[in-house]
N, CA, C and O atoms as a GROMACS GRO file, in nm:
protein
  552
    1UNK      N    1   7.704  -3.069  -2.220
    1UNK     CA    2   7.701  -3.128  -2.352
    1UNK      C    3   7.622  -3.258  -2.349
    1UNK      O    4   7.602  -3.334  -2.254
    2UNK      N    5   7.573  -3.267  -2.497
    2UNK     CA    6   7.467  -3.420  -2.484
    2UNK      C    7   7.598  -3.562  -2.525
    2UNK      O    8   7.696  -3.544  -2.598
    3UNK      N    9   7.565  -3.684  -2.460
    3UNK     CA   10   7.626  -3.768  -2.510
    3UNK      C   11   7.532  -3.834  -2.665
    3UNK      O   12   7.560  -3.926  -2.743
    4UNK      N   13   7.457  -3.773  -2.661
    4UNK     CA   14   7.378  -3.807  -2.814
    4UNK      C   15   7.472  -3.868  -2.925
    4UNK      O   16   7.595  -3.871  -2.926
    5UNK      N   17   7.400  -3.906  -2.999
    5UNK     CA   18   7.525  -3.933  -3.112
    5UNK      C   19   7.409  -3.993  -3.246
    5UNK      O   20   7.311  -4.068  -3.250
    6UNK      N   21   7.486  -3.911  -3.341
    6UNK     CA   22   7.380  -3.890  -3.466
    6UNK      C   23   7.471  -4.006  -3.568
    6UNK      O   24   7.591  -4.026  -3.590
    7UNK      N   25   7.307  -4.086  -3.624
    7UNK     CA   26   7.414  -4.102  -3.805
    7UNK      C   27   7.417  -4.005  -3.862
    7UNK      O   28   7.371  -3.897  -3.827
    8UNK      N   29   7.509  -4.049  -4.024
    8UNK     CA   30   7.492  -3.940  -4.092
    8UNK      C   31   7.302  -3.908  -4.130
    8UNK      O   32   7.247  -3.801  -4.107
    9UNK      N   33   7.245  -4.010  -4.181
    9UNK     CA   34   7.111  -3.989  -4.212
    9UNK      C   35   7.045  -3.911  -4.082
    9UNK      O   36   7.013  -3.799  -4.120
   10UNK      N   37   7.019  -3.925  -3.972
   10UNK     CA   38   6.935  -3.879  -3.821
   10UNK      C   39   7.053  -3.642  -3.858
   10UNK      O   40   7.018  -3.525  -3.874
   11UNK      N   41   7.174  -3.719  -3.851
   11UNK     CA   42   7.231  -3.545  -3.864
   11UNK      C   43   7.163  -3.499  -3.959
   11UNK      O   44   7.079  -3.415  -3.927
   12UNK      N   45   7.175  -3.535  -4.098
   12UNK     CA   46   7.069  -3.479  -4.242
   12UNK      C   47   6.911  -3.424  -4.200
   12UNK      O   48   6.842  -3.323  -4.212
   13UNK      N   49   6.905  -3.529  -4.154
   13UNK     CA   50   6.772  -3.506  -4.170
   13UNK      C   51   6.737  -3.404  -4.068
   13UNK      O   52   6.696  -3.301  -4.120
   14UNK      N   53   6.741  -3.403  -3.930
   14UNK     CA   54   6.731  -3.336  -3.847
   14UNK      C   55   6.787  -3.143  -3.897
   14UNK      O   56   6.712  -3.046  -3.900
   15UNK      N   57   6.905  -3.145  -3.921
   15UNK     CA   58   6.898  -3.030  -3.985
   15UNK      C   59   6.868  -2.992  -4.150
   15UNK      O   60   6.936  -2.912  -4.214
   16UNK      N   61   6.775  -3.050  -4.193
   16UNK     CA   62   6.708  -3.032  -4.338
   16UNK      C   63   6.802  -3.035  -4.440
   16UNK      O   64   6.780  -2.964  -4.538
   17UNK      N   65   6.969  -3.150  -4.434
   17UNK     CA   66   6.968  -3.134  -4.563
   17UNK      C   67   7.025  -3.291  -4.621
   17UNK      O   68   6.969  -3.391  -4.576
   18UNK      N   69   7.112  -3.304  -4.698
   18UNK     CA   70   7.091  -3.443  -4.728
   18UNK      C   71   7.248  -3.541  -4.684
   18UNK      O   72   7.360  -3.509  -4.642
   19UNK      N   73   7.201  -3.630  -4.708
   19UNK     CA   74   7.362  -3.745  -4.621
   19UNK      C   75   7.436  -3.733  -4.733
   19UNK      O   76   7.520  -3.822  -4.719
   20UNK      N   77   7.463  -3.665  -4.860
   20UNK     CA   78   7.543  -3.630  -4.897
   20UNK      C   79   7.575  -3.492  -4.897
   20UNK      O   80   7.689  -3.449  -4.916
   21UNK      N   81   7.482  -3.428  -4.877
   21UNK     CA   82   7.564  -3.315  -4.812
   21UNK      C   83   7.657  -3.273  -4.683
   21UNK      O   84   7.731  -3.175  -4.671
   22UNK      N   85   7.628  -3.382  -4.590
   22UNK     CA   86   7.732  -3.401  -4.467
   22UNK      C   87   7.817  -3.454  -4.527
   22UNK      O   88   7.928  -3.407  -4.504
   23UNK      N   89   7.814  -3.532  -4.592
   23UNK     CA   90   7.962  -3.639  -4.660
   23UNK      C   91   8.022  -3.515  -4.711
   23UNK      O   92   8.129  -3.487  -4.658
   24UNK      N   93   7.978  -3.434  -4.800
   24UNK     CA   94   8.093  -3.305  -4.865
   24UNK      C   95   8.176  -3.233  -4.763
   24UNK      O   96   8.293  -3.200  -4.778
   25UNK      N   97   8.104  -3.212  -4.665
   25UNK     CA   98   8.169  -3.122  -4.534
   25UNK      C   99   8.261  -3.191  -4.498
   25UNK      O  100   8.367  -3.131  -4.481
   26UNK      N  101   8.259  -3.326  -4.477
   26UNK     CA  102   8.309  -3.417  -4.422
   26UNK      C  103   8.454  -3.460  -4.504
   26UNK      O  104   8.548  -3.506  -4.439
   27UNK      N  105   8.462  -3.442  -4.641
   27UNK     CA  106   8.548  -3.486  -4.699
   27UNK      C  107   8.652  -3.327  -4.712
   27UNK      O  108   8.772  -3.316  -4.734
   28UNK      N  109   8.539  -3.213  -4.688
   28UNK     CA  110   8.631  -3.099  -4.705
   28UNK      C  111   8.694  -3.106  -4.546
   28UNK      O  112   8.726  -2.992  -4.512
   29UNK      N  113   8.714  -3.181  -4.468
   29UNK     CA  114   8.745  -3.137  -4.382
   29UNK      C  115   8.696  -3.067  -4.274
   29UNK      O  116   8.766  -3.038  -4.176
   30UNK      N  117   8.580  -3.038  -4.285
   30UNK     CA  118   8.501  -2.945  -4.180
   30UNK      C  119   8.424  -3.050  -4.094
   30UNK      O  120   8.380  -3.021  -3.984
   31UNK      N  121   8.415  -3.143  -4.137
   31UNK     CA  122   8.371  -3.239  -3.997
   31UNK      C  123   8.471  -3.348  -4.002
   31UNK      O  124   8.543  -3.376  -4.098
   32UNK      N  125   8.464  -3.423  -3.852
   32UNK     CA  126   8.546  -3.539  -3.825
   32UNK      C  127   8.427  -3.625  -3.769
   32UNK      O  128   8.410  -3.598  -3.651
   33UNK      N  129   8.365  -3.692  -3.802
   33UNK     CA  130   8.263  -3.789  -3.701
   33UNK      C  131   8.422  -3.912  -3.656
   33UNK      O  132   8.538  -3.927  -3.694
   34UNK      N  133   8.338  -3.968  -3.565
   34UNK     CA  134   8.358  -4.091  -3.498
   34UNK      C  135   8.347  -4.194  -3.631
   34UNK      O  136   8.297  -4.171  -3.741
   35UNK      N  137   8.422  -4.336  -3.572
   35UNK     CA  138   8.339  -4.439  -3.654
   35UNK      C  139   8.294  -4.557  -3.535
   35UNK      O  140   8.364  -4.612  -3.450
   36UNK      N  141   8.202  -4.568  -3.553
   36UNK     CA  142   8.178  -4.687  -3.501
   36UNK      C  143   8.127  -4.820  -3.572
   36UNK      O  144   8.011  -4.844  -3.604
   37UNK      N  145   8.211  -4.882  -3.584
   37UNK     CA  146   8.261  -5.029  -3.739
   37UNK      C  147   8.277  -4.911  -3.811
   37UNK      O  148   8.346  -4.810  -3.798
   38UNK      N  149   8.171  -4.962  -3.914
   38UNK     CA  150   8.167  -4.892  -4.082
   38UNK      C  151   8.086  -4.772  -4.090
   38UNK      O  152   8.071  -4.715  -4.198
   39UNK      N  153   8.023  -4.723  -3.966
   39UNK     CA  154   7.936  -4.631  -3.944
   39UNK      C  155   7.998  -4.492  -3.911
   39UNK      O  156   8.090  -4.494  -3.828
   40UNK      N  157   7.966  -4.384  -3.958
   40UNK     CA  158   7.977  -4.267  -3.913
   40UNK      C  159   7.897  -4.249  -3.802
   40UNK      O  160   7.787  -4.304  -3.797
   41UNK      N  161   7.950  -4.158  -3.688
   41UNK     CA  162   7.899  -4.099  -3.597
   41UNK      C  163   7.911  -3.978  -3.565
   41UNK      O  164   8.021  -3.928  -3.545
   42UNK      N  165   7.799  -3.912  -3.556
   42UNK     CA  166   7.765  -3.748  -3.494
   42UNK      C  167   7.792  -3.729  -3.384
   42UNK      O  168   7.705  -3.769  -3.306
   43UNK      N  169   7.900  -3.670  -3.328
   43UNK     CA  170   7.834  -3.592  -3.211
   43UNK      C  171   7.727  -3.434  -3.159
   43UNK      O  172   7.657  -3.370  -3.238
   44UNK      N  173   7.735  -3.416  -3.071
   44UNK     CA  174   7.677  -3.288  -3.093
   44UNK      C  175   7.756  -3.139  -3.095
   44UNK      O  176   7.727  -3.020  -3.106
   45UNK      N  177   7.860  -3.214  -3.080
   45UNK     CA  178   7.995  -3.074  -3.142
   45UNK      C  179   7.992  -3.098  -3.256
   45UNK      O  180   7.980  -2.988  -3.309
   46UNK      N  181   7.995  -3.184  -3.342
   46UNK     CA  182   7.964  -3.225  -3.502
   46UNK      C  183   7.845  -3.148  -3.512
   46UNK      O  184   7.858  -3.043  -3.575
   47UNK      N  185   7.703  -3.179  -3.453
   47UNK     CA  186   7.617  -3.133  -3.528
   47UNK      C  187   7.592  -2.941  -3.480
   47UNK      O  188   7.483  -2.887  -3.491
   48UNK      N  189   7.683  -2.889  -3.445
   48UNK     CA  190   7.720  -2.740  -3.406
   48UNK      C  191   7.808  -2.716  -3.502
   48UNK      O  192   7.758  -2.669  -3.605
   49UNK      N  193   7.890  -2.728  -3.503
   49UNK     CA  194   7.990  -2.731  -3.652
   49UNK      C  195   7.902  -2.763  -3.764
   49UNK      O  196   7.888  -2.668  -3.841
   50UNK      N  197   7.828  -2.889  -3.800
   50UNK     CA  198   7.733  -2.827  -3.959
   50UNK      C  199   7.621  -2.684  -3.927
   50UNK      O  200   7.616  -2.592  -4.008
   51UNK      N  201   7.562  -2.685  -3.837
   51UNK     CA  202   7.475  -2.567  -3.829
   51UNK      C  203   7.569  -2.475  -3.814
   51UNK      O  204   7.500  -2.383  -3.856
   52UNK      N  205   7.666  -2.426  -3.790
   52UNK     CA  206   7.817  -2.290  -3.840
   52UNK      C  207   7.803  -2.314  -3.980
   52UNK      O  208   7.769  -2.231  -4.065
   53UNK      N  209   7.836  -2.451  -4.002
   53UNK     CA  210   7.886  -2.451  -4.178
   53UNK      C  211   7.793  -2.421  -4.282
   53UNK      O  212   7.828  -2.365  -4.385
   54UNK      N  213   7.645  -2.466  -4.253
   54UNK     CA  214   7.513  -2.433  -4.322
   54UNK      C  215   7.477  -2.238  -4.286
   54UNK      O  216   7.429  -2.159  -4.368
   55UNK      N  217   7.504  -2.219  -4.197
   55UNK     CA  218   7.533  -2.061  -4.165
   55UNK      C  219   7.591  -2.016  -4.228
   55UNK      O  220   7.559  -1.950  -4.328
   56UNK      N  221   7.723  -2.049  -4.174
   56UNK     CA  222   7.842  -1.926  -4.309
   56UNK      C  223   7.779  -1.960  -4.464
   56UNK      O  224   7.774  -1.856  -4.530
   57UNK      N  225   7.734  -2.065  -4.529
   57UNK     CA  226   7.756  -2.092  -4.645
   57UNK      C  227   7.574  -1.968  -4.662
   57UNK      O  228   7.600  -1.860  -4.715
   58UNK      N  229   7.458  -1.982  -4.634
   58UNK     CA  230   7.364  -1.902  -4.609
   58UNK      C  231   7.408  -1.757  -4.661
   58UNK      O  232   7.380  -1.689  -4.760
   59UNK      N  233   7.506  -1.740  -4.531
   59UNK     CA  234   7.552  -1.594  -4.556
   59UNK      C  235   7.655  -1.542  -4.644
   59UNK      O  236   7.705  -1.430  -4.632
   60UNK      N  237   7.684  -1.629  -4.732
   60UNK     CA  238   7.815  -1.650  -4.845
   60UNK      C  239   7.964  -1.606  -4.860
   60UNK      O  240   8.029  -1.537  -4.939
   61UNK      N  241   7.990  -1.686  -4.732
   61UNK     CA  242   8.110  -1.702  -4.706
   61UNK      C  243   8.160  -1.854  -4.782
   61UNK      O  244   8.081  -1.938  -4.824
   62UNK      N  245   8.296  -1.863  -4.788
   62UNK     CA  246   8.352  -1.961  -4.892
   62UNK      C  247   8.380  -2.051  -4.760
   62UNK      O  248   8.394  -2.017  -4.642
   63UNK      N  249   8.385  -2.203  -4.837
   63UNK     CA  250   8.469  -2.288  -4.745
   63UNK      C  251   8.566  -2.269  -4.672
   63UNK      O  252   8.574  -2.302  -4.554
   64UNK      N  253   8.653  -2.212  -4.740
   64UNK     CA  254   8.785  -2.210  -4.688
   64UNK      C  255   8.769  -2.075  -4.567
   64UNK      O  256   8.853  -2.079  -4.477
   65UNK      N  257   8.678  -1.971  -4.562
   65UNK     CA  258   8.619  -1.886  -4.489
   65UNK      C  259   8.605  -1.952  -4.326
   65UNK      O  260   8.658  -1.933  -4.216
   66UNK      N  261   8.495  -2.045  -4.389
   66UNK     CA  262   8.406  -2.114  -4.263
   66UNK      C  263   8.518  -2.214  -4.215
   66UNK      O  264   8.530  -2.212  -4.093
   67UNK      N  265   8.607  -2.305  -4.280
   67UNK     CA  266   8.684  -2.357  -4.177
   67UNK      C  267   8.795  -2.287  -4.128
   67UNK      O  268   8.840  -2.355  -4.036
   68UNK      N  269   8.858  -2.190  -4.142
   68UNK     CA  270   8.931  -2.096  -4.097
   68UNK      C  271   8.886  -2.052  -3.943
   68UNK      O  272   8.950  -2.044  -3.839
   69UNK      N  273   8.769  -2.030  -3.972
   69UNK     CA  274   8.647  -1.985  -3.835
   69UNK      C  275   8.663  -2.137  -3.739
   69UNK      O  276   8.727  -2.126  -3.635
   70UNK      N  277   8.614  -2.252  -3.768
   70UNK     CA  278   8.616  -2.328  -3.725
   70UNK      C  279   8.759  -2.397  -3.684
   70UNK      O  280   8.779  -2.474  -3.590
   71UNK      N  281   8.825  -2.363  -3.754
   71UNK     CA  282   8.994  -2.392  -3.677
   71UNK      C  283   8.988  -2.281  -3.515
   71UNK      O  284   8.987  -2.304  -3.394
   72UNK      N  285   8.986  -2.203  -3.572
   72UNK     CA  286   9.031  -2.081  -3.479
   72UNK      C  287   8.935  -2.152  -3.347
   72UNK      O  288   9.012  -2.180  -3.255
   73UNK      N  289   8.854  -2.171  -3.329
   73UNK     CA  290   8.752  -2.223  -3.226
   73UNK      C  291   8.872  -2.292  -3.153
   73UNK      O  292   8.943  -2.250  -3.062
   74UNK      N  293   8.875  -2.406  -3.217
   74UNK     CA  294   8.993  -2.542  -3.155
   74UNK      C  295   9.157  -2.444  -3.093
   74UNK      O  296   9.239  -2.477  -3.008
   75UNK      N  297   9.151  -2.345  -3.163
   75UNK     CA  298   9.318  -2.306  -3.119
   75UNK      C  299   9.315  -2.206  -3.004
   75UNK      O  300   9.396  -2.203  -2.911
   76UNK      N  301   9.203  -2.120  -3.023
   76UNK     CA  302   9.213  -2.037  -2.942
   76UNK      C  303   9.094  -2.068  -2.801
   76UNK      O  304   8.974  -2.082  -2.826
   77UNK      N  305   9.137  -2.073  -2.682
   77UNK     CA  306   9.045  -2.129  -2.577
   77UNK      C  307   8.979  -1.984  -2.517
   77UNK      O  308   8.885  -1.982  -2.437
   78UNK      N  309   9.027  -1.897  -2.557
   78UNK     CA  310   8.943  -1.778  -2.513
   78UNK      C  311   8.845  -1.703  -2.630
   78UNK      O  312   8.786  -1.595  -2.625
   79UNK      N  313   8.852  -1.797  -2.731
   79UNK     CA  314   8.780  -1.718  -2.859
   79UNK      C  315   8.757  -1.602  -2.825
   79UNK      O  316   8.647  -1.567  -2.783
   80UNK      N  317   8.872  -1.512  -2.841
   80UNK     CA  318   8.838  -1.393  -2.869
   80UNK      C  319   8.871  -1.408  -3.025
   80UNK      O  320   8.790  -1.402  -3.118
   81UNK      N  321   9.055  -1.437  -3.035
   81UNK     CA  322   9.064  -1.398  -3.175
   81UNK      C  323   8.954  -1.490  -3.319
   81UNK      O  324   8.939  -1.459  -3.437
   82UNK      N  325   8.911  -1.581  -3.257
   82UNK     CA  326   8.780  -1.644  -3.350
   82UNK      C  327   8.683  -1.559  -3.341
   82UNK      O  328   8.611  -1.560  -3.441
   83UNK      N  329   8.653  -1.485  -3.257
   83UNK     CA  330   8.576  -1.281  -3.217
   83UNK      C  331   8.618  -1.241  -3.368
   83UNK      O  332   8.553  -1.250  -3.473
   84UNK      N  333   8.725  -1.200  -3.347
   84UNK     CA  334   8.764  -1.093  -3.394
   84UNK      C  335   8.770  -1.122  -3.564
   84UNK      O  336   8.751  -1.036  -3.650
   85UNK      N  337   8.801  -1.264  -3.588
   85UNK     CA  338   8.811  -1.323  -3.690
   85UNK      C  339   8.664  -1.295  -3.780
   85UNK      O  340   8.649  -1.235  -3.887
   86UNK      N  341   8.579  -1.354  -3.707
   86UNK     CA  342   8.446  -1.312  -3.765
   86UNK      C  343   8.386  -1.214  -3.758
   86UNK      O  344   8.275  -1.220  -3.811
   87UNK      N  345   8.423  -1.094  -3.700
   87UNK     CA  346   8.385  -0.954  -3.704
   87UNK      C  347   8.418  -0.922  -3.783
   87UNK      O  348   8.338  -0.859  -3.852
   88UNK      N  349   8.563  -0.938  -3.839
   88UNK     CA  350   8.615  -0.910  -3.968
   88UNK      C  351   8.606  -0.921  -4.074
   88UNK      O  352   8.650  -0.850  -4.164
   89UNK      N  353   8.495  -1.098  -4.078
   89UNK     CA  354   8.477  -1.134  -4.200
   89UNK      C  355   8.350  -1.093  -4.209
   89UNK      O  356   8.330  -1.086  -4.331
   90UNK      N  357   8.251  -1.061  -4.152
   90UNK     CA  358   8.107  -1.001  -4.118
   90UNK      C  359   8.123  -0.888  -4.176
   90UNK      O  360   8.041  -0.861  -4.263
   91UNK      N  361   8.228  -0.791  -4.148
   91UNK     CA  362   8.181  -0.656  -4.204
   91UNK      C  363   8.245  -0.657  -4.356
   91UNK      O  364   8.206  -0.582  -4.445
   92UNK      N  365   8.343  -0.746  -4.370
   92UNK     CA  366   8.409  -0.770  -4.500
   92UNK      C  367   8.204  -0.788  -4.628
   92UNK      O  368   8.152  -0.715  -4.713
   93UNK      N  369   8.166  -0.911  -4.570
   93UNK     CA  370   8.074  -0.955  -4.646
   93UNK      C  371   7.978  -0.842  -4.671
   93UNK      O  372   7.940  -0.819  -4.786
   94UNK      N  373   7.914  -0.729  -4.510
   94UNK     CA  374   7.817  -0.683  -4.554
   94UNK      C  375   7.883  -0.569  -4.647
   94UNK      O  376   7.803  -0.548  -4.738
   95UNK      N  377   7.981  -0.499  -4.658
   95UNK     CA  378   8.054  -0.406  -4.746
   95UNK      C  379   8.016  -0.469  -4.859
   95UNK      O  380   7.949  -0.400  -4.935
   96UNK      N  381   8.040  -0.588  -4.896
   96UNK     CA  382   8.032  -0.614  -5.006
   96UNK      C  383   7.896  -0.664  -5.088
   96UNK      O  384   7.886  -0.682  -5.209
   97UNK      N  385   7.783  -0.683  -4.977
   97UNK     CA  386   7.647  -0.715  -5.008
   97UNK      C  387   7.576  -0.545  -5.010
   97UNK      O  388   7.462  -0.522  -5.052
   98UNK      N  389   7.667  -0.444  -4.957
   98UNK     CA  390   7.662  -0.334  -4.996
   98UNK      C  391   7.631  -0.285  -5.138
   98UNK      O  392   7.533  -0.250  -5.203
   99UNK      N  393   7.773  -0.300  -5.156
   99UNK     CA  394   7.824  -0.215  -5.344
   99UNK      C  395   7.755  -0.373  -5.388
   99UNK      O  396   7.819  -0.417  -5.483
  100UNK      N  397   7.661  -0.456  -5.351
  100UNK     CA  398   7.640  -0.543  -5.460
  100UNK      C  399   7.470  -0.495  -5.487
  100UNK      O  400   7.411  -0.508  -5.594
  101UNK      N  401   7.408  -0.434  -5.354
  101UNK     CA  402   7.311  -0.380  -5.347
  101UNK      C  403   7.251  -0.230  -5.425
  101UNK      O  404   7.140  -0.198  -5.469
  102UNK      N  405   7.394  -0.156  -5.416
  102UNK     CA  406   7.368  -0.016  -5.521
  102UNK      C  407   7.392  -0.101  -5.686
  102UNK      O  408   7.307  -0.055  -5.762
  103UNK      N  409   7.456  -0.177  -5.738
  103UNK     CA  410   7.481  -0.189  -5.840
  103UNK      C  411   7.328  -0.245  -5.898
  103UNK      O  412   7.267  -0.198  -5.994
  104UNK      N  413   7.287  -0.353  -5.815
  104UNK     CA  414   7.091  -0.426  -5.826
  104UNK      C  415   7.031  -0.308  -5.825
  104UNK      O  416   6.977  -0.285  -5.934
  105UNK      N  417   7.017  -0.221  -5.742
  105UNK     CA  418   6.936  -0.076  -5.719
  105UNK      C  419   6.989  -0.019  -5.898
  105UNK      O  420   6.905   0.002  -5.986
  106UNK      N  421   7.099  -0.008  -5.915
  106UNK     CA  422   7.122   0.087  -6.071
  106UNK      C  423   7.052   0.003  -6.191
  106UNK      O  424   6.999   0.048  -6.292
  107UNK      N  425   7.068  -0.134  -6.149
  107UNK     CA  426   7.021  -0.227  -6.319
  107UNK      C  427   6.864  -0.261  -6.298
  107UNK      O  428   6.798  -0.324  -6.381
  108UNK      N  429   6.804  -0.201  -6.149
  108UNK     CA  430   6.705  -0.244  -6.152
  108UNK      C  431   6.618  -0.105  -6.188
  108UNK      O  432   6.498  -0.129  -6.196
  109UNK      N  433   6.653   0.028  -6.209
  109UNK     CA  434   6.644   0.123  -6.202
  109UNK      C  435   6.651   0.151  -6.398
  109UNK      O  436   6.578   0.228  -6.461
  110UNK      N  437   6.762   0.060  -6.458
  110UNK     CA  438   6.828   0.103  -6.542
  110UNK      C  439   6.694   0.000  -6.664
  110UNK      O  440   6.661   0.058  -6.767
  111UNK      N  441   6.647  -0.109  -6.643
  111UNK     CA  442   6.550  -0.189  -6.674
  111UNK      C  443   6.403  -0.133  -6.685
  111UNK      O  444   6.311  -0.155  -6.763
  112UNK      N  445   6.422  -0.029  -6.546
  112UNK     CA  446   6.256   0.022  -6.540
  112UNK      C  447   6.272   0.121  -6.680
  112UNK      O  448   6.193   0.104  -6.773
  113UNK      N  449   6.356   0.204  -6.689
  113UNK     CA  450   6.353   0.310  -6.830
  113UNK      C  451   6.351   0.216  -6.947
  113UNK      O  452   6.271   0.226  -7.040
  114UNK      N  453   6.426   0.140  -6.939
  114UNK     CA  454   6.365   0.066  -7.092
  114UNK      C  455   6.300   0.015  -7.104
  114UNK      O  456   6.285  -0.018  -7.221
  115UNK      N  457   6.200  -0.040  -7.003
  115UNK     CA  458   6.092  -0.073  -6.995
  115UNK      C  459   5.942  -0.022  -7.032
  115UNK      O  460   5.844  -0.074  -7.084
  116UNK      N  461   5.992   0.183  -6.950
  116UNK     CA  462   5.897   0.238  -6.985
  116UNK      C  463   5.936   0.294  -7.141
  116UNK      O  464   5.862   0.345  -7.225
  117UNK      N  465   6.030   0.273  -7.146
  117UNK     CA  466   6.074   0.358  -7.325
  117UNK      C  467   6.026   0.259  -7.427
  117UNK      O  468   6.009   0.301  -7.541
  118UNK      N  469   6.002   0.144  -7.402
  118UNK     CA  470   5.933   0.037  -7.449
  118UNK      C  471   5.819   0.040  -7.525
  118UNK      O  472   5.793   0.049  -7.645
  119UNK      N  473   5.727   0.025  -7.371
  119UNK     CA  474   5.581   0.043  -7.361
  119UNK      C  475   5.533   0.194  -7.422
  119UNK      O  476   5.434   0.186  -7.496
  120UNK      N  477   5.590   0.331  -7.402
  120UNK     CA  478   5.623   0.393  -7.444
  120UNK      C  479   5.600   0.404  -7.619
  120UNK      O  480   5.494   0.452  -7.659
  121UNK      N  481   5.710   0.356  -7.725
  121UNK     CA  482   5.711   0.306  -7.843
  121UNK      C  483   5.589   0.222  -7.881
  121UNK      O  484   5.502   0.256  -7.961
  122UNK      N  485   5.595   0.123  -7.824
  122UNK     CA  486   5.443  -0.015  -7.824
  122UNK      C  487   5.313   0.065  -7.806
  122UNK      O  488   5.211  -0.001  -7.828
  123UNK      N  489   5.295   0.208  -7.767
  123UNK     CA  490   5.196   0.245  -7.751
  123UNK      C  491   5.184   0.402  -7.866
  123UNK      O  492   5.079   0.467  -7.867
  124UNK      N  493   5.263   0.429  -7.923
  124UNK     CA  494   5.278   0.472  -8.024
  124UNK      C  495   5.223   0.423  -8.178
  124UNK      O  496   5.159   0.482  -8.266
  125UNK      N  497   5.258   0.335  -8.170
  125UNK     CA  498   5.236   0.189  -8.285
  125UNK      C  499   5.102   0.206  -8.321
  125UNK      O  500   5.013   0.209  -8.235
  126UNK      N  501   5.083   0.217  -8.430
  126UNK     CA  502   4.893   0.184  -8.462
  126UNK      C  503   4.854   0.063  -8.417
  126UNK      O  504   4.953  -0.002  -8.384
  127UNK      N  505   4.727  -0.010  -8.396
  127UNK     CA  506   4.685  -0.082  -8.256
  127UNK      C  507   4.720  -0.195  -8.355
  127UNK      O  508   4.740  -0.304  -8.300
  128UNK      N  509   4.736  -0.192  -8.525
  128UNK     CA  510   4.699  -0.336  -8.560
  128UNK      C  511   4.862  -0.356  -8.570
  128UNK      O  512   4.896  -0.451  -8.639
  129UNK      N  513   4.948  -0.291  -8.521
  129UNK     CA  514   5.106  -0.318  -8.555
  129UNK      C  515   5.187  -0.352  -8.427
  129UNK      O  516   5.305  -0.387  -8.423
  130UNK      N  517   5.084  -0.331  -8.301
  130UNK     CA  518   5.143  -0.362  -8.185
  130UNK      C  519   5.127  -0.484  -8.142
  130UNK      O  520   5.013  -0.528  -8.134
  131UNK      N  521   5.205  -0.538  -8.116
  131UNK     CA  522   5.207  -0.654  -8.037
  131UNK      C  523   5.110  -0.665  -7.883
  131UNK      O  524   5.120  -0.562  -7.817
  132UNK      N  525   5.015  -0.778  -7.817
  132UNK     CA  526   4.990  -0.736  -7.704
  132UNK      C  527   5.060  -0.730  -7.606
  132UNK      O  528   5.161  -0.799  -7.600
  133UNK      N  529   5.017  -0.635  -7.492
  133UNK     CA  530   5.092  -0.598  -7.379
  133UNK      C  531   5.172  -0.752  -7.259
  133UNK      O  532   5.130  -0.857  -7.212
  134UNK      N  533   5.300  -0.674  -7.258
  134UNK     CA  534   5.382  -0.845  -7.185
  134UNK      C  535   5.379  -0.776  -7.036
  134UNK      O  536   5.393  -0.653  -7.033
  135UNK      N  537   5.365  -0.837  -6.928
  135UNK     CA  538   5.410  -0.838  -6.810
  135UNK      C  539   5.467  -0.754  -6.764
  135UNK      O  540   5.586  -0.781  -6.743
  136UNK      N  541   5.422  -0.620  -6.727
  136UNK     CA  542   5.499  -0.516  -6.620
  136UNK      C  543   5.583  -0.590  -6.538
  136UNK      O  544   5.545  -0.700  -6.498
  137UNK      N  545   5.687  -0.546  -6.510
  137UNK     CA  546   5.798  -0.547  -6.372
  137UNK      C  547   5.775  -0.476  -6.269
  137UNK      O  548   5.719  -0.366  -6.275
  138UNK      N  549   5.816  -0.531  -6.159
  138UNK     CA  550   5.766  -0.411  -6.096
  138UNK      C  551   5.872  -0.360  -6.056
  138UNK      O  552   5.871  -0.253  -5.996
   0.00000   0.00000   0.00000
C-alpha cells in the first residue's frame, strides 16, 4: 500500500470529478478521510473506495447498493461473501438492463412504423400541402 495521502481537491481531480462530489460520498457515509487540522485527508484505501463508488454508480447501482458492497469488504476478511454479494447484484442489474433493453428494442421499433406511416401520408399530400421533409431516425 502507498503512504500517499490526497486532499479532497488532488482526490477530485485525479479521478475526474469534483470536491463536491467527494464531499457527497463523504457525508453519505461511503468515505471516512483522515483530518489533519481542518483538512481532509485521502488515503489510498479512500481513493479505491471512490473509484468502487464512481463504478457501481456508472453501472447503476444505488447508494445504499454500493455501500452495502463496501461494508461487506471491512467484515468479511476472506471476501468471499462480498463475492458473492456482488455476483448477485451483477446479475440482478444485467436481468434488468435486459427487459430494459427488449422494451428500447419495442419503442424503438414501435417509432420506426410511425415514422414510416408518417412520411408515408406526407408523401401522399399534393407537394403544395406538404410540409418539408424533417429528419429521418435511424
Amino acid at each position: 500500500m502507498s503512504d500517499t495521502l490526497y486532499t479532497v481537491t488532488q482526490l477530485a481531480n485525479d479521478l475526474g470529478v469534483t470536491a463536491r462530489t467527494v464531499r457527497f460520498y463523504e457525508d453519505k457515509a461511503l468515505l471516512n478521510p483522515r483530518r489533519a487540522g481542518n483538512n481532509r485527508v485521502y488515503t489510498h484505501r479512500d481513493r479505491a473506495r471512490l473509484i468502487l463508488i464512481l463504478r457501481g454508480k456508472r453501472l447503476g447501482f444505488t447508494l445504499r447498493e454500493i455501500k452495502e458492497y463496501l461494508d461487506l469488504y471491512d467484515a468479511d476478511p476472506t471476501r468471499q461473501e462480498q463475492m458473492r454479494a456482488l455476483l448477485k447484484r451483477v446479475q440482478a442489474r444485467l436481468d434488468s438492463l435486459v427487459e430494459q433493453e427488449k422494451a428500447l428494442a419495442e419503442t424503438m421499433a414501435e417509432l420506426r412504423t410511425i415514422a414510416q406511416q408518417t412520411e408515408a401520408a406526407l408523401a401522399a399530400l399534393p407537394a403544395s400541402e406538404a410540409p418539408s421533409k424533417v429528419r429521418r431516425a435511424r
